[in-house]
C-alpha positions in Angstrom: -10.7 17.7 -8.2 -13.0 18.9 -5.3 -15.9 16.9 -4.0 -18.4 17.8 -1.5 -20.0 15.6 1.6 -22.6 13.2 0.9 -21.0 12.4 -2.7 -21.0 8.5 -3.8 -17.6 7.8 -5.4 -16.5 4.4 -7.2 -19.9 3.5 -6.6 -19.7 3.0 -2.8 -17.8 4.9 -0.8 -19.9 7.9 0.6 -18.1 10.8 1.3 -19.0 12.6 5.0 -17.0 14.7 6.8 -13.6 16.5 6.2 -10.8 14.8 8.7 -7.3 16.6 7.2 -6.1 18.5 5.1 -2.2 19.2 3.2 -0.8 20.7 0.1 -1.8 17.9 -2.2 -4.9 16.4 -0.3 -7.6 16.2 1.4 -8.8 13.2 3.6 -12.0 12.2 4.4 -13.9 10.5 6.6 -16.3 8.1 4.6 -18.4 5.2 4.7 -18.1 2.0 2.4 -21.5 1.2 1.9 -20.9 -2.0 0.7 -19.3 -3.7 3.6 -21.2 -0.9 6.4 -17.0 0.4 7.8 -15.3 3.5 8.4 -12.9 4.6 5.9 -10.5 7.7 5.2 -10.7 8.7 1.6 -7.8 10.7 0.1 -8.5 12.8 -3.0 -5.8 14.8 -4.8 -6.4 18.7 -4.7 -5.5 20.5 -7.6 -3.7 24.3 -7.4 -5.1 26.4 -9.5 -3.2 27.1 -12.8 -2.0 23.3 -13.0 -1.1 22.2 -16.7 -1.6 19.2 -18.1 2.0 18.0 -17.1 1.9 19.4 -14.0 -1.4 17.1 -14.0 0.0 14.2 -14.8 2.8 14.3 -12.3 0.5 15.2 -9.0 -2.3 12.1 -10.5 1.0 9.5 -10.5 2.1 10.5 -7.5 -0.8 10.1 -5.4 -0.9 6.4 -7.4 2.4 6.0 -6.2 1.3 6.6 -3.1 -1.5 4.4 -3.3 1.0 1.2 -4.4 3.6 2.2 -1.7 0.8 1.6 0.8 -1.0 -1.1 -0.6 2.6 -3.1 -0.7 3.0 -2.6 3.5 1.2 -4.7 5.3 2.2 -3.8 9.0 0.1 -2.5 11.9 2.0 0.2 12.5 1.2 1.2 8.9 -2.7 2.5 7.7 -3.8 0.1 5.5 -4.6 1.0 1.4 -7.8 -0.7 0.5 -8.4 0.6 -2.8 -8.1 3.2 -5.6 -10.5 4.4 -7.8 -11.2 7.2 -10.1 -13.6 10.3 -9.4 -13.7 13.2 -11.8 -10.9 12.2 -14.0 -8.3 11.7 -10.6 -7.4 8.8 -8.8 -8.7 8.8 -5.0 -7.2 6.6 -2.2 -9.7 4.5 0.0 -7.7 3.7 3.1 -8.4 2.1 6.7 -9.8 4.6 8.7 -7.6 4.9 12.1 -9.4 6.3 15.2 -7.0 8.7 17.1 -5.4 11.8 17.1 -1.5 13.0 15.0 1.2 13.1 17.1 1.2 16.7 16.2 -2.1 17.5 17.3 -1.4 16.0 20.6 1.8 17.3 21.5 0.3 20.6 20.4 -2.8 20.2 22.5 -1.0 18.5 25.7 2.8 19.5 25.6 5.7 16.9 26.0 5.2 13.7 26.6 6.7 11.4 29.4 9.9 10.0 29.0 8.5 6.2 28.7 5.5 7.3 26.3 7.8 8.8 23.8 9.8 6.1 23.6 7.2 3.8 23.5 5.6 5.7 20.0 9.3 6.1 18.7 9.8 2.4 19.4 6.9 1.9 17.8 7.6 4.1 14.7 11.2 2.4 14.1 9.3 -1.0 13.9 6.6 0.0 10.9 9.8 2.2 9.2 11.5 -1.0 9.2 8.9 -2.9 7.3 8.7 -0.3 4.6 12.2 0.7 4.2 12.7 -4.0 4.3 9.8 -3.5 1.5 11.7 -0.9 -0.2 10.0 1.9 0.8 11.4 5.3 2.2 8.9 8.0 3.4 10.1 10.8 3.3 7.9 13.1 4.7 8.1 11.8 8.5 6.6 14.5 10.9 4.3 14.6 14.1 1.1 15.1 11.9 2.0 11.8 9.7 1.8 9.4 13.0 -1.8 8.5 14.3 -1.9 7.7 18.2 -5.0 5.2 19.2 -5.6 3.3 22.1 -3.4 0.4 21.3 -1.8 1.6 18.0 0.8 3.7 16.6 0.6 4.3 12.7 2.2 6.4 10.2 0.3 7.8 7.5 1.0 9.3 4.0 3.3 7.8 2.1 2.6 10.5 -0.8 6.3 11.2 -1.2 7.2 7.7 -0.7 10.8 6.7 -2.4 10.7 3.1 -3.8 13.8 1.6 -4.3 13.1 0.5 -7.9 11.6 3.6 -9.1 12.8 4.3 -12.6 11.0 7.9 -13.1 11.6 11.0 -11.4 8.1 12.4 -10.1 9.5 16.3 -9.2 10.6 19.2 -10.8 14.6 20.4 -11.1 15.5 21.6 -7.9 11.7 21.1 -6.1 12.2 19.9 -2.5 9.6 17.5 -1.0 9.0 17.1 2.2 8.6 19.5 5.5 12.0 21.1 6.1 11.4 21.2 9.6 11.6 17.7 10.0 13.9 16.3 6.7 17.4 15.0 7.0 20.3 17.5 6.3 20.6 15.1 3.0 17.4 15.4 2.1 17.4 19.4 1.9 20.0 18.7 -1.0 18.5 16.6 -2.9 20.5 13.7 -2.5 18.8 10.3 -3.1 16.3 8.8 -0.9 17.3 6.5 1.8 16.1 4.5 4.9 18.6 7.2 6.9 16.5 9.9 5.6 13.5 8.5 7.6 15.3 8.0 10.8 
């Protein structure tokens, strides 16, 4: 599924500017008309030459994604407010946070100071220790997938979440998922999610 700007989905969230970008997604800034608030909107990209089972697995993950997040309520964690269905695909409606990635600003200002790193890492270990109490393993933790605001640290993303009682396999034999710069040496082989993988 691809939407454009301007576009009304679930009957009232308006769709208006590109925000990010990855190789499952695309977030977007939006407005929910109905309460008159910021929000990010997530829909699921489609690569061309996607099967129906192929389909299938992409649409339950992003709803995976959406329950992992709607089940964490932490500030350090961007809040899931709903899921609804555009074009035959599921789209996440999430809090819109107000910042810049980690990534973007280590890439636009260079390393941080000592006390501001561990301030964010500090920060970081607090929200993973929420989800991971919840259940929850991320997976996919990386510079770009931690928002920096004024007074607020918050990961992002959870579209490769683990959940501890997940009873269906949602890759393909031998697919790694994730950003092998940044996974756990465990990880890379494909052994089982776990808090450890995060940290």
């Amino acid at each position: 599924m691809t939407v454009g700007g301007g576009v009304l989905i679930g009957g009232r969230y308006r769709l208006l500017d590109v925000i990010g970008q990855g190789g499952m997604g695309r977030v977007w800034r939006g407005r929910d008309e109905t309460l008159g608030r910021e929000v990010a909107v997530k829909e699921l990209l489609l690569p061309p030459g996607v099967d129906g089972a192929e389909r299938e697995l992409l649409v339950r993950r992003l709803l995976r994604e959406a329950r992992a997040g709607a089940r964490l309520d932490h500030p350090g964690i961007v809040t899931v407010h709903d899921v609804v269905e555009h074009a035959g695909a599921p789209v996440i409606v999430m809090e819109y946070v107000r910042g810049r990635s980690l990534g973007a600003v280590l890439k636009a200002d260079g390393p941080l100071p000592v006390a501001r790193a561990a301030a964010i890492g500090e920060a970081v270990l607090r929200a993973l220790r929420r989800a991971h109490d919840t259940g929850i393993v991320h997976r996919d933790l990386k510079p770009d997938n931690v928002l920096l605001t004024e007074d607020r640290v918050v990961i992002t993303d959870f579209g490769i979440a683990h959940t501890a009682d997940a009873t269906t396999a949602l890759t393909r034999t031998g697919a790694v998922l994730g950003t092998p710069a940044y996974m756990a040496p465990e990880q890379l082989l494909g052994r089982p999610a776990d808090p450890a993988n995060d940290l």
